[in-house]
C-alpha positions as CSV (number, residue, x, y, z in Angstrom):
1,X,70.3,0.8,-8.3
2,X,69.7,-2.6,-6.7
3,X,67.2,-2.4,-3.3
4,X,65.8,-4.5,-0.9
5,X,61.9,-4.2,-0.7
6,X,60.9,-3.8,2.7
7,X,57.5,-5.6,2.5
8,X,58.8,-8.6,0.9
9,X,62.6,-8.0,1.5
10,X,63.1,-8.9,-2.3
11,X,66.1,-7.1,-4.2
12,X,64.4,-5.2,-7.4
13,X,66.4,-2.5,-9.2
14,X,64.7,1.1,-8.1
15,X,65.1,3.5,-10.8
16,X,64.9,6.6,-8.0
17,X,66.6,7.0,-4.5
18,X,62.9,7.2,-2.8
19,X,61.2,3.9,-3.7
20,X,61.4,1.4,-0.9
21,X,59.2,-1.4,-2.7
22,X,59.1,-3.8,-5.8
23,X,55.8,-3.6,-7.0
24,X,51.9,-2.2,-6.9
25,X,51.4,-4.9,-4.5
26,X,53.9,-4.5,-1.7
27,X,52.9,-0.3,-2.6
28,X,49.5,-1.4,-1.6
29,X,50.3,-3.2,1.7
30,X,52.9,-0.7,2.9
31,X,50.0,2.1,2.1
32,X,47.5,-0.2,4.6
33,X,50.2,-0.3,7.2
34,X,51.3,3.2,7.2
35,X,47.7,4.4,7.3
36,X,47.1,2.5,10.3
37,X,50.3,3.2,11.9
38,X,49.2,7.1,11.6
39,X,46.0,6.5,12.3
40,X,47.1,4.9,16.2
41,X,49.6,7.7,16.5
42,X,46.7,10.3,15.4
43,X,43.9,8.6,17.3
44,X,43.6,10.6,20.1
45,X,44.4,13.7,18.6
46,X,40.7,13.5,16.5
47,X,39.3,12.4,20.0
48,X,40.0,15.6,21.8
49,X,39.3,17.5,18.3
50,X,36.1,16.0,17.8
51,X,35.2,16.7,21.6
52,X,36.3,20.4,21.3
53,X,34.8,21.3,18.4
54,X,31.6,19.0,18.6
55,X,28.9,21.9,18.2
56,X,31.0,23.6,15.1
57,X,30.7,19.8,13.6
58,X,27.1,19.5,14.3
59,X,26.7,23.0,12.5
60,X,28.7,22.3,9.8
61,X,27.4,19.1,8.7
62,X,23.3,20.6,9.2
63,X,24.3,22.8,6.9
64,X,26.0,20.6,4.5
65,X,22.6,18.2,5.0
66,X,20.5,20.6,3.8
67,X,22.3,22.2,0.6
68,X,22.9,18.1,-0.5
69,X,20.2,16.8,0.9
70,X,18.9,14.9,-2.3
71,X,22.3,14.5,-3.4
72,X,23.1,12.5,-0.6
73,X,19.6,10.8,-0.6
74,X,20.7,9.3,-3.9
75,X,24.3,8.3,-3.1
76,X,22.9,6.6,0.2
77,X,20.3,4.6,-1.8
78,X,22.5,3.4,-4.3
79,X,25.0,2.2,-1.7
80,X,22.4,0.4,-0.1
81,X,21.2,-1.3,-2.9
82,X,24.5,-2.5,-3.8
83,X,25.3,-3.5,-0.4
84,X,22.0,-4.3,1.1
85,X,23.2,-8.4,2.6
86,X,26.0,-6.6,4.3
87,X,24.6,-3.7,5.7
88,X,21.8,-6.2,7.4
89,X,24.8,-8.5,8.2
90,X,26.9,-5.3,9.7
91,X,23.4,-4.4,11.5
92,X,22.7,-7.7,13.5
93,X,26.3,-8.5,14.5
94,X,26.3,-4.8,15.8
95,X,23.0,-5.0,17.7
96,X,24.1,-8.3,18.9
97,X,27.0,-6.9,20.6
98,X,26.3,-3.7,21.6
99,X,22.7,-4.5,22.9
100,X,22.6,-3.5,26.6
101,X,24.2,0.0,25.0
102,X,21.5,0.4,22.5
103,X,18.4,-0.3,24.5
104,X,19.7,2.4,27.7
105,X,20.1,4.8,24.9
106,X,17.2,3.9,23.5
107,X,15.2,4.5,27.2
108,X,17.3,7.7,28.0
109,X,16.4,9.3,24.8
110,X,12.7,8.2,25.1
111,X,12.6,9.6,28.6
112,X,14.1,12.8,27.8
113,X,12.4,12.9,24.6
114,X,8.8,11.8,26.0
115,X,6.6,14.9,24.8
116,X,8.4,15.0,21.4
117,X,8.1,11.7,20.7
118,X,4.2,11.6,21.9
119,X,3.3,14.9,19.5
120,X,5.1,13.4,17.0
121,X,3.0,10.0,17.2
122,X,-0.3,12.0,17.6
123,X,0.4,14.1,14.6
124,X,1.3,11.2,12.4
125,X,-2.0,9.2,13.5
126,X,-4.3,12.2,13.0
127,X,-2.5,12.8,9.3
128,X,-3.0,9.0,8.4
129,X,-6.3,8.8,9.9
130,X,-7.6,12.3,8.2
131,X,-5.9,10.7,4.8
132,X,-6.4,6.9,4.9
133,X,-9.8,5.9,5.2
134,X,-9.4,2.2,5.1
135,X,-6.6,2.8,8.1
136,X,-8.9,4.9,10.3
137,X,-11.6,2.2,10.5
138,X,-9.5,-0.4,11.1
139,X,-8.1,1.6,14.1
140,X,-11.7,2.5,15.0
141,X,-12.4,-1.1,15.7
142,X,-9.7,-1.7,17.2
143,X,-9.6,0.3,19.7
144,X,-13.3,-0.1,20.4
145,X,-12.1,-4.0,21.2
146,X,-9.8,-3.3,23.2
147,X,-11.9,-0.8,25.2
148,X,-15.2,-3.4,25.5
149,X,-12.6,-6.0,26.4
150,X,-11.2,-3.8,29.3
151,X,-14.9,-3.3,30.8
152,X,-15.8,-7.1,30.1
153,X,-13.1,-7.8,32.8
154,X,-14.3,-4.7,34.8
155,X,-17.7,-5.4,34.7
156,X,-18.4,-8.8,32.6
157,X,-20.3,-6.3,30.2
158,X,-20.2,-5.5,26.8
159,X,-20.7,-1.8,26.7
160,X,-23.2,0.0,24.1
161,X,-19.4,1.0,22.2
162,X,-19.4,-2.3,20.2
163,X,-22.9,-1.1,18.6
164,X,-21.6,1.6,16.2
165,X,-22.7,1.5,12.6
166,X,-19.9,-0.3,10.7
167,X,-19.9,-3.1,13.4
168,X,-23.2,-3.7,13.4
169,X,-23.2,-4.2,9.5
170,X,-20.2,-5.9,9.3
171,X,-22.3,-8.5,11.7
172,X,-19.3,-8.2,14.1
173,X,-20.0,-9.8,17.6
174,X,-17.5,-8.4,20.3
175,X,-19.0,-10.9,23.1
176,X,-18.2,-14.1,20.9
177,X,-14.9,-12.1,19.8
178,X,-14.0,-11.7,23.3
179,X,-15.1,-15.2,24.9
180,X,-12.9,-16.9,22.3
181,X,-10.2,-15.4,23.9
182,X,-10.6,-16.6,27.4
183,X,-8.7,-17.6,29.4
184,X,-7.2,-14.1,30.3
185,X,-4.4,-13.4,31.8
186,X,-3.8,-12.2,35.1
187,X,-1.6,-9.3,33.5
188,X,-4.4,-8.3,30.6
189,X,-2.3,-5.1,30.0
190,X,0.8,-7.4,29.4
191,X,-0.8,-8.5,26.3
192,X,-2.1,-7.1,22.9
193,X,-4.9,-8.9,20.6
194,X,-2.7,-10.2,17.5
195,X,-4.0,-10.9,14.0
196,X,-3.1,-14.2,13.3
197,X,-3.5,-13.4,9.6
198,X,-1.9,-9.4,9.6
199,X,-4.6,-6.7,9.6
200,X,-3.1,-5.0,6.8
201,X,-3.7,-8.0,4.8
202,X,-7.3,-7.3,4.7
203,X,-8.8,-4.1,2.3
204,X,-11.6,-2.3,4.3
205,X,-12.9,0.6,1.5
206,X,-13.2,-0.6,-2.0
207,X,-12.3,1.3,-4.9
208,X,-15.5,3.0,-5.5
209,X,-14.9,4.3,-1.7
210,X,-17.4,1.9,-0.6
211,X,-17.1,-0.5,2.9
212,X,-16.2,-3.8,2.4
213,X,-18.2,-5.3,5.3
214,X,-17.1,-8.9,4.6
215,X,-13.6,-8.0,4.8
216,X,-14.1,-6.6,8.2
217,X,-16.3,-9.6,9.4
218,X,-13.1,-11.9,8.3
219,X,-10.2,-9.7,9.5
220,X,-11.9,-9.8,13.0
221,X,-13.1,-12.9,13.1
222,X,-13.1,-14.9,16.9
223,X,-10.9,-17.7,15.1
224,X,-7.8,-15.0,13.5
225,X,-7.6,-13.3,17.1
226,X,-5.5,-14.2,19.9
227,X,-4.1,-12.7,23.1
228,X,-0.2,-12.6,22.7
229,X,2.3,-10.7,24.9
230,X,3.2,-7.3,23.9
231,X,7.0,-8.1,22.8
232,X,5.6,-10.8,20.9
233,X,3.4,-8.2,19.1
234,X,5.9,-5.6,18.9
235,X,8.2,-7.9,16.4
236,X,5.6,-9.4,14.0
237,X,5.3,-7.5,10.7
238,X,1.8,-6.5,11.4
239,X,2.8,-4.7,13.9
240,X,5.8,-2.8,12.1
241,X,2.7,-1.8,9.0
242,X,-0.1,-0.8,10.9
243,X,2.2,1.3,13.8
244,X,-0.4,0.5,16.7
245,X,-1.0,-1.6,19.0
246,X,-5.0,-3.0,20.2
């Protein structure tokens, strides 16, 4: 039985009534076509579907999440490993599109979110700090900086909390620390103290549990410090590894 393909509009002998194309190729490009020629004509139908039956989804695949959990964990690692260039590809040409979206999402959710978001952030500091010795005296300092620096600009005084022990041994100076970084700002709480050379760079406990003192006297050092605007601080890497700001 001689047919015309209706991809390529070839004639090819069919050896059944119900073929309609010449070969795996054309089979593959008629497949493409009718599968998005159903999916327009179904598209709204999964719309209203998915907007009916949203919570029954939700439930469904929580459930599902948990019994495959690791299952899934595995599957989505390997994928990403395979396909890590396009997925960051994907990821920016997304962002870059949909960025006005994104970020009022991003301040709705953080708004109606606020107390979750801040327990969470206080839990996960007190567990690293409790755990991670070397983190919690690098925060330590830093925040005793930051404070000093405030009343400095209050007061042009260096209060007594820049004299606690591991400051004082690592020979730390807050006043020289703080006068290198003049001139401030008008907007001082626009702007975080960034480690020119990344904080997490630097080991503060040794492996015998002891205080590496030199290590602290380097990583704070008046000439690795300046004062940098807060977005500016937010998108170095330091930033992203030591999850807080000074």
């Amino acid at each position: 039985m001689i047919k015309k393909c209706k991809n390529c509009n070839k004639d090819f002998i069919a050896t059944k009534q119900n073929i309609f194309l010449c070969s795996s190729e054309c089979k593959l490009i008629g497949f493409k076509k009718s599968k998005k020629q159903w999916s327009e004509k179904n598209k709204n139908y999964f719309k209203n579907y998915r907007l009916v039956y949203k919570p029954k989804i939700k439930k469904y695949q929580r459930i599902y999440y948990k019994k495959n959990k690791n299952i899934l964990n595995k599957k989505n690692r390997i994928y990403y490993s395979i396909n890590k260039d396009k997925i960051k590809i994907y990821q920016k040409q997304y962002y870059q599109k949909n960025k006005n979206q994104l970020s009022k999402k991003q301040k709705l959710y953080r708004l109606k979110n606020k107390n979750n978001i801040n327990k969470q952030r206080r839990n996960y500091f007190s567990n690293r700090r409790n755990k991670d010795i070397d983190y919690n005296i690098k925060m330590r300092i830093k925040t005793r900086l930051r404070e000093s620096l405030n009343k400095y600009i209050k007061n042009n005084q260096i209060p007594k909390i820049s004299r606690t022990h591991i400051i004082l041994q690592s020979g730390l100076k807050f006043k020289d620390i703080i006068k290198s970084l003049k001139p401030f700002p008008k907007k001082i709480k626009d702007y975080h103290i960034h480690h020119k050379k990344p904080l997490n760079s630097f080991i503060f406990v040794n492996p015998d549990k002891t205080i590496n003192y030199k290590q602290i006297k380097l990583a704070f050092n008046p000439n690795n410090l300046i004062l940098i605007k807060k977005r500016e601080h937010l998108r170095t890497e330091s930033y992203g590894k030591s999850h807080r700001k000074v």
